[in-house]
C-alpha positions as CSV (number, residue, x, y, z in Angstrom):
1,X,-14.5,-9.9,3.2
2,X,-14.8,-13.0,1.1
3,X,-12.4,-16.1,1.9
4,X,-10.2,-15.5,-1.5
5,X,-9.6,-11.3,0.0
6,X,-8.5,-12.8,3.3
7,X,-5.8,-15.3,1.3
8,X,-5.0,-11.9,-0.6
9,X,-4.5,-9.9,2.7
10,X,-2.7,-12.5,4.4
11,X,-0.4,-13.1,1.8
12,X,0.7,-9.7,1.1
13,X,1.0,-9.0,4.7
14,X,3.2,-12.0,5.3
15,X,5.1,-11.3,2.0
16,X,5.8,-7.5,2.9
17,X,6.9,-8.7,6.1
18,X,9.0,-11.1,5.5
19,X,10.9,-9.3,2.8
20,X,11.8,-6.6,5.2
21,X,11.5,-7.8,8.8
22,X,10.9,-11.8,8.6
23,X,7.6,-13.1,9.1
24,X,4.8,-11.7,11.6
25,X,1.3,-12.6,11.8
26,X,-0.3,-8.6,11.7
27,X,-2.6,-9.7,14.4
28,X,0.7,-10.2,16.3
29,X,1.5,-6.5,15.7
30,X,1.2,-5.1,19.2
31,X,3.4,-1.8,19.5
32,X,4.5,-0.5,22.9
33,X,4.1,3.2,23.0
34,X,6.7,5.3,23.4
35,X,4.4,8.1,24.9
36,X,5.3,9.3,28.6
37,X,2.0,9.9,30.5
38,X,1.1,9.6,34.5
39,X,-0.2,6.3,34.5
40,X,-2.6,4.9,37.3
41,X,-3.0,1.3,36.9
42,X,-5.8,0.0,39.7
43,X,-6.1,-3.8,40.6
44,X,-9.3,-2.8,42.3
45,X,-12.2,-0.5,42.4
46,X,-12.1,2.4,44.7
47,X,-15.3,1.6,46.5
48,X,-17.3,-1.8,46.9
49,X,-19.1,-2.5,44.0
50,X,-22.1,-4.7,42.6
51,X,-21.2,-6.2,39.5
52,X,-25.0,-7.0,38.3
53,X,-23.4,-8.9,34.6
54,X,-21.7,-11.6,35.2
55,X,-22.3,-15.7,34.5
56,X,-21.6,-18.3,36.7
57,X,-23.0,-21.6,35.1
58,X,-22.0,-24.1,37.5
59,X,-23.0,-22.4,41.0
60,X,-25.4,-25.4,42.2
61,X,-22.3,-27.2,42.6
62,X,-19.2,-24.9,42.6
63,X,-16.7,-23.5,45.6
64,X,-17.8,-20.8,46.1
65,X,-15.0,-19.9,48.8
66,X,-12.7,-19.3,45.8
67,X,-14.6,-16.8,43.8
68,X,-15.1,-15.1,46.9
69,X,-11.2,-14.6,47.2
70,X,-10.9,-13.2,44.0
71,X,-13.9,-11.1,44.5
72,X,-12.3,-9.7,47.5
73,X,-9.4,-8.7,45.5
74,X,-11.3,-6.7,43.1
75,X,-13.6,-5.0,45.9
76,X,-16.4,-6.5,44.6
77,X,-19.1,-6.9,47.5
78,X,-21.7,-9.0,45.3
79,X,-21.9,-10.7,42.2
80,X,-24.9,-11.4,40.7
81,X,-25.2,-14.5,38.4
82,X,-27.5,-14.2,36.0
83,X,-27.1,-17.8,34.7
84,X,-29.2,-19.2,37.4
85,X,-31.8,-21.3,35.4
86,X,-35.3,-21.8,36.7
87,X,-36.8,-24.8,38.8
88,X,-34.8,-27.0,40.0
89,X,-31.6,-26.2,38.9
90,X,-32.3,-22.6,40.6
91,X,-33.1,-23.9,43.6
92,X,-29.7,-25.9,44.2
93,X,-28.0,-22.4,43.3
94,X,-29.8,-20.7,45.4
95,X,-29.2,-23.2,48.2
96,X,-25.6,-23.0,47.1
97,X,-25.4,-19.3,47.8
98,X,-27.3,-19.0,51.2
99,X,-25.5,-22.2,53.0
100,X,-22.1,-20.2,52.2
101,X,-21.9,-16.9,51.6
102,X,-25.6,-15.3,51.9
103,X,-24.9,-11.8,51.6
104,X,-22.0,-11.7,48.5
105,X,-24.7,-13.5,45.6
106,X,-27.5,-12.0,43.7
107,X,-29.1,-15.1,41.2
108,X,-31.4,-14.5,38.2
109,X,-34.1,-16.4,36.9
110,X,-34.3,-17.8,32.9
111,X,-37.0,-18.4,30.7
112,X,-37.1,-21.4,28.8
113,X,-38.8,-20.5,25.6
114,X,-39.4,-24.4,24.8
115,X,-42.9,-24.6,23.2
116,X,-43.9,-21.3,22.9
117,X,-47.0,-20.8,21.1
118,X,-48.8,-24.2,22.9
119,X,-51.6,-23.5,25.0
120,X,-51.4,-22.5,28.3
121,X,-47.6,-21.8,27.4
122,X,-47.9,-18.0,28.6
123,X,-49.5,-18.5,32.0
124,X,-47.4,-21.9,32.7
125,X,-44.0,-19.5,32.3
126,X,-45.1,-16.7,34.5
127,X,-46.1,-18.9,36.6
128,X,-42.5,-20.3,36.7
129,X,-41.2,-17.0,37.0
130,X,-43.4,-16.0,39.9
131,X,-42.2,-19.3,41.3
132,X,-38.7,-19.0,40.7
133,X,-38.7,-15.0,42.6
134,X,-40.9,-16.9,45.8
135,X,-37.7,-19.2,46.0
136,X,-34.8,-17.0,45.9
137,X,-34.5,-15.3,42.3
138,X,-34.1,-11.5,43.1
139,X,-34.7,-10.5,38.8
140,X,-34.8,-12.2,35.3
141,X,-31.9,-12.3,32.5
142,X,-33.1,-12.9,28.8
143,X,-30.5,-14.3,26.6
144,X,-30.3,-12.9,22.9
145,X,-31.6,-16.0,21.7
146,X,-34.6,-14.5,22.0
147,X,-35.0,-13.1,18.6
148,X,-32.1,-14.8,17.1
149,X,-33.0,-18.7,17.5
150,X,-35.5,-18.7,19.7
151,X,-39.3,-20.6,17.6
152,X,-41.9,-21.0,18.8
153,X,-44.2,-24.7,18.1
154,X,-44.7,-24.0,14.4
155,X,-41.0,-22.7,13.5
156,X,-41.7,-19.0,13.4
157,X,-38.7,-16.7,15.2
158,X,-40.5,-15.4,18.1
159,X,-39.4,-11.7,17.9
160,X,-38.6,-9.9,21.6
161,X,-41.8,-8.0,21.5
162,X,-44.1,-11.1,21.0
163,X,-47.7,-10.2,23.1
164,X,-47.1,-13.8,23.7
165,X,-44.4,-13.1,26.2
166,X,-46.3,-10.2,27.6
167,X,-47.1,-12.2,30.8
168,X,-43.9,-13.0,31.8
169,X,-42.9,-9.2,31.7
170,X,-46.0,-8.6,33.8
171,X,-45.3,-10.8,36.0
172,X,-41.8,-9.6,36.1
173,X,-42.9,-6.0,37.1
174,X,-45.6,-7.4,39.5
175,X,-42.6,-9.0,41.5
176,X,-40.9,-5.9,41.6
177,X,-37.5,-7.9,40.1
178,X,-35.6,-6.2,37.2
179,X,-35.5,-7.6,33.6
180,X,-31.8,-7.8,32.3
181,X,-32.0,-8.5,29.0
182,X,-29.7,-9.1,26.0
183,X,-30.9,-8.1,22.3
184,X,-28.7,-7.8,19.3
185,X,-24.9,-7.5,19.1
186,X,-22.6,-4.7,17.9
187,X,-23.9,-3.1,15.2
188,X,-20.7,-4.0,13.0
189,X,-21.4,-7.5,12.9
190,X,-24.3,-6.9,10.4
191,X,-21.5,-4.2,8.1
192,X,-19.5,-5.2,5.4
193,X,-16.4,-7.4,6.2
194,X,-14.2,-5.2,4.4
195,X,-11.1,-3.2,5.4
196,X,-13.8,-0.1,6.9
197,X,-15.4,-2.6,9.5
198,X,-13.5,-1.7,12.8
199,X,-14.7,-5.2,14.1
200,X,-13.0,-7.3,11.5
201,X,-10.3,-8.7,13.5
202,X,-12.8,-9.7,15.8
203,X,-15.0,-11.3,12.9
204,X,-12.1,-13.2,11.7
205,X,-11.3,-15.1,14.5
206,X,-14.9,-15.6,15.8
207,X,-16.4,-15.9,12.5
208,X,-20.1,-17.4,13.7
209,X,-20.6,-13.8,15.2
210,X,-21.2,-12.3,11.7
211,X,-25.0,-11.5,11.1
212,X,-26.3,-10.1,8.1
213,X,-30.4,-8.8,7.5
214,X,-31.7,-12.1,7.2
215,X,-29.5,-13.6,9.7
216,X,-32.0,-13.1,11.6
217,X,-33.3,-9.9,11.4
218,X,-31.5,-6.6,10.7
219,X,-29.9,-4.8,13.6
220,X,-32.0,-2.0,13.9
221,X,-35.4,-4.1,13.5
222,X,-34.3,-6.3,16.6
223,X,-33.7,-3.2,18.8
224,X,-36.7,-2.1,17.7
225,X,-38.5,-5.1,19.1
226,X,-36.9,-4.6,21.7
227,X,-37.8,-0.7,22.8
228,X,-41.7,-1.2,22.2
229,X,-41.3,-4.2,24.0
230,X,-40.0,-1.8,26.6
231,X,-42.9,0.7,25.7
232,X,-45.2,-1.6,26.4
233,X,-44.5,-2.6,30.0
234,X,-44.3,0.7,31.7
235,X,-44.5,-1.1,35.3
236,X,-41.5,-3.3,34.5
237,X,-38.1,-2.3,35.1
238,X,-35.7,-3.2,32.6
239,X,-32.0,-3.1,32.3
240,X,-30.1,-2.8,28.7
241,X,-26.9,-5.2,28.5
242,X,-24.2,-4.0,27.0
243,X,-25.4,-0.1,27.0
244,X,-28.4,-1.5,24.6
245,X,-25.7,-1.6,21.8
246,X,-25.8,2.0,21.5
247,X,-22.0,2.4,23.4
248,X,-21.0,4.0,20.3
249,X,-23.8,6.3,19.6
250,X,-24.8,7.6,23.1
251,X,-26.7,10.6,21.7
252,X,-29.0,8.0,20.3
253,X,-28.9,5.8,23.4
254,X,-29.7,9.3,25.7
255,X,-33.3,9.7,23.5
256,X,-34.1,6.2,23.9
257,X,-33.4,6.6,28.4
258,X,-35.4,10.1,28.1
259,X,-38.3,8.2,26.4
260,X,-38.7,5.0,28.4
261,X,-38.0,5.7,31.9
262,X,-38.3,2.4,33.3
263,X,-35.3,1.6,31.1
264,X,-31.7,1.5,32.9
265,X,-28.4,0.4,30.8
266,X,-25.1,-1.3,32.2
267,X,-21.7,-1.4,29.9
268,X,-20.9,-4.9,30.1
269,X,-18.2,-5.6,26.9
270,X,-18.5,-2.5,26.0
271,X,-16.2,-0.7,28.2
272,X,-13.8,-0.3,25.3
273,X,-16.6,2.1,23.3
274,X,-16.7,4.5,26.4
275,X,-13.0,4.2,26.8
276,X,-12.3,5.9,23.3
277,X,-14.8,8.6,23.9
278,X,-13.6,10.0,27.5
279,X,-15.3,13.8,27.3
280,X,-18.7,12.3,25.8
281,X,-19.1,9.4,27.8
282,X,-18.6,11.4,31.0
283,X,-21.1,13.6,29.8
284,X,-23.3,10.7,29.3
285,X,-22.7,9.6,32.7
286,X,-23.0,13.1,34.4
287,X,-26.5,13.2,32.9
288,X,-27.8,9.7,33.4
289,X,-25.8,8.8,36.6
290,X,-28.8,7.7,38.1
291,X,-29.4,4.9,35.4
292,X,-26.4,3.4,34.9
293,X,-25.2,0.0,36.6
294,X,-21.5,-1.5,36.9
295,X,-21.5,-4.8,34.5
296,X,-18.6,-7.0,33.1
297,X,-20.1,-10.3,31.4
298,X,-17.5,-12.7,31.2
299,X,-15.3,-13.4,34.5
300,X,-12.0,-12.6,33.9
301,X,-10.3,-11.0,36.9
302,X,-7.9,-9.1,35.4
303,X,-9.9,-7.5,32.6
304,X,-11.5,-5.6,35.4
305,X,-8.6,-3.3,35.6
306,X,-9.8,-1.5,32.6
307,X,-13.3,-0.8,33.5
308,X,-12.1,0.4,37.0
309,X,-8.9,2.5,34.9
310,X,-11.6,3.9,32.5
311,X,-14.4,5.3,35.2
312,X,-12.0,6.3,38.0
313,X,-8.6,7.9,36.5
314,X,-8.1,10.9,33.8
315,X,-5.2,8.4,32.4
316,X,-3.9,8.6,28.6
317,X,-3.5,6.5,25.7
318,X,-3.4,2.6,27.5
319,X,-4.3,-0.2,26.3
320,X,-7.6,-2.4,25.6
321,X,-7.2,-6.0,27.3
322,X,-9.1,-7.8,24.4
323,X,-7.2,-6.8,21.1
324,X,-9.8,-8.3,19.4
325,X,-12.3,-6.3,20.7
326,X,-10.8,-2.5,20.1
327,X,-7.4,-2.7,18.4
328,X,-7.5,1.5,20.1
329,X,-6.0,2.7,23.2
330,X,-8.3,3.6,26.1
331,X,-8.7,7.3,27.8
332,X,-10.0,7.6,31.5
333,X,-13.3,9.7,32.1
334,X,-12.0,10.5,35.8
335,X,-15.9,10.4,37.2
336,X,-15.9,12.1,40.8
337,X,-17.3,10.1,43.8
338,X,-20.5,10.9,43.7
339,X,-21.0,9.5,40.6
340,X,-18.7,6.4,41.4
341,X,-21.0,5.2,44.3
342,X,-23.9,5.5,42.3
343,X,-22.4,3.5,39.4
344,X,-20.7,0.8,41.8
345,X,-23.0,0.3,44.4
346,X,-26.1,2.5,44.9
347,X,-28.3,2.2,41.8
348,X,-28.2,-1.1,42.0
349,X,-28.8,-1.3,45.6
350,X,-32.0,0.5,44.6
351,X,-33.0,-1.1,41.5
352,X,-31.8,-5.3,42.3
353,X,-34.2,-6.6,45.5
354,X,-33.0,-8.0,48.7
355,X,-28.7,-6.9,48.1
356,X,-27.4,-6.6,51.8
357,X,-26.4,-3.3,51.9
358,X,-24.5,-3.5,54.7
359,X,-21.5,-4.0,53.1
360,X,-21.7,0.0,51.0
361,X,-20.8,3.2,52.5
362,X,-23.6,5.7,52.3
C-alpha cells in the first residue's frame, strides 16, 4: 500500500467514524466477545519446560536472581540464551551462569561473519566455534542476517548455503551441539501491501520489516538456501526458528522434516499460526512430536500464557497477545501428556548437550 492509500484509508476510517461514533483509531478497534465458552487461562506450563529461543543480551553482567523468579513462575526449568556471542564476551556469560545458577542456563555460540571471503577466514571461525563449545557453549544460533546483510570482503551477500561456511557447520556437527538458525521472515512481508495482506497492520507500524525480491532475495530462494544448506550437512543437527516459516503451510513444512532428518523446528513467534489451525496443527504435532522443541523469542512473561493456552487446553475463540501479529482469535490443540513432555522438556533434553535433567520428570 503506497503512502497516498494509507492517507486514503485513514481518512475514510476516521471520517466514517467520527460521523457516527466520534473518532477511533481502527487499530484501536478491539471488540470483547460476547461468546460464552469454558475458558482455561494458565499462568504456567503444566510441566517444567526448556524454552530453547529466547535472547538475553546482557547476561555477562545481568542478575540473574531476578529472571530466575520469573522463570519460576512460568515453570520454566532452563532458558537457553542464544545471544551469547563468542570469545570473550562468551566467556563472561558463561561465567555469569555457572557462579549463580549452573543448572537453569543453556548459552549459544555466534558467528561473526566479519571478513568473510579473506583467507584463512573459514578455518579461523570454526576454529572459534570449536573454542567457544570447549568453554561452555552447549550449540550455535545464526541470525537472519546471514543472507539478508551479511557481505563478505568484496560486497557480495553471502547466501546461507555458502561452501564458504561449510566448516563451521562441520565443525558444529563434529561437536555434537545443535545449529539454531534463523532464515527469512513471514512469507507476507515479501506480498503486496494491500487490503489482502493479513500482515499489514503489522507492516504499518514496523515498516523496515517489508522485503520485496530484491530486498534481498525472494522468500522462497532464501529458504531454499537454506534446506540444501541443510542437505548438505547430514551429520549436523539443525533446528528451524520460527517453524522454518512454514507455520502456515505445515503440509509443506512436514515434506521438508520427512526429507532432511537431521532437521528439527521450534514455534518461536509463530504460536499465533498454530493457534488458528487447532485440528491441523495437532496433527502436525501428533506426527512429528519427536521433532518439535518449546521456543518463545522475545521475553515477555506474560505472552507465555498463550503458547501454554494453545498446546495444553481445547479452549475457544481467545485472544492473540500481539494484535499486531494476528488480529484472529486463538483455538487450543489440547495435546495429551505424552506429547507435552516431549515438546517441553524431553526432546530437547535429547537434542541440546549437557541440560541437567534433574529437574524433568521421566
Amino acid at each position: 500500500m503506497t503512502r497516498n492509500h494509507c492517507l486514503i484509508f485513514a481518512i475514510f476510517m476516521t471520517t466514517s467514524c467520527q460521523a457516527q461514533h466520534g473518532t477511533m483509531d481502527f487499530e484501536k478497534y478491539d471488540p470483547v466477545s460476547t461468546l460464552v465458552v469454558p475458558e482455561h487461562k494458565l499462568s504456567k506450563a503444566k510441566f517444567p519446560f526448556i524454552d530453547v529461543h529466547n535472547h538475553q543480551f546482557n547476561m555477562p553482567t545481568m542478575d540473574l536472581g531476578r529472571l530466575i523468579t520469573e522463570m519460576d513462575k512460568l515453570n520454566m526449568a532452563v532458558m537457553v540464551n542464544l545471544s551469547g556471542d563468542n570469545g570473550d564476551a562468551l566467556k563472561k556469560a558463561i561465567a555469569n551462569v555457572r557462579g549463580h545458577y549452573p543448572n537453569r542456563f543453556i548459552v549459544f555460540a555466534n558467528v561473526d561473519f566479519e571478513g568473510v571471503g579473506e583467507p584463512g577466514w573459514s578455518e579461523k571461525a570454526a576454529k572459534q566455534l570449536e573454542e567457544d563449545v570447549r568453554n561452555g557453549a552447549n550449540g550455535l544460533k545464526i541470525y537472519k542476517d546471514l543472507g539478508f546483510s551479511v557481505k563478505d570482503n568484496s560486497g557480495k551477500r553471502v547466501s546461507v548455503d555458502d561452501p564458504r561456511l561449510d566448516p563451521i557447520w562441520e565443525m558444529a556437527g563434529k561437536m555434537r551441539i545443535p545449529v539454531l538458525i534463523h532464515t527469512a521472515d513471514p512469507v507476507m512481508f515479501w506480498e503486496p501491501m494491500d487490503e489482502h495482506n493479513e500482515r499489514w497492520l503489522e507492516l504499518a507500524t514496523h515498516p523496515n520489516r517489508k522485503r520485496g525480491n530484491d530486498n534481498p532475495e525472494p522468500f522462497e530462494d532464501l529458504l531454499a538456501e537454506q534446506h540444501r544448506m541443510f542437505a548438505k550437512h547430514p551429520s549436523t543437527t539443525f533446528i528451524a526458528a520460527h517453524f522454518g516459516w512454514y507455520p502456515n503451510n505445515l503440509d509443506k513444512l512436514g515434506h521438508l522434516l520427512d526429507s532432511l532428518p537431521n532437521v528439527n523446528v521450534e514455534f518461536g513467534a509463530v504460536i499465533a499460526e498454530l493457534g488458528r489451525q487447532p485440528r491441523m496443527a495437532r496433527k502436525f504435532f501428533e506426527k512429528y512430536q519427536d521433532r518439535i522443541l518449546f521456543g518463545k523469542d522475545s521475553w515477555v512473561p506474560q505472552e507465555y500464557s498463550t503458547y501454554f493456552r494453545v498446546l495444553e487446553t481445547e479452549d475457544e475463540y481467545f485472544p492473540y497477545h500481539k494484535k499486531y501479529h494476528a488480529f484472529w482469535p486463538m483455538y487450543g490443540m489440547g495435546l495429551p501428556d505424552s506429547i507435552l513432555k516431549k515438546v517441553y522438556y524431553k526432546n530437547a533434553l535429547r537434542i541440546v548437550p549437557n541440560i541437567n535433567k534433574s529437574a524433568f520428570p521421566e
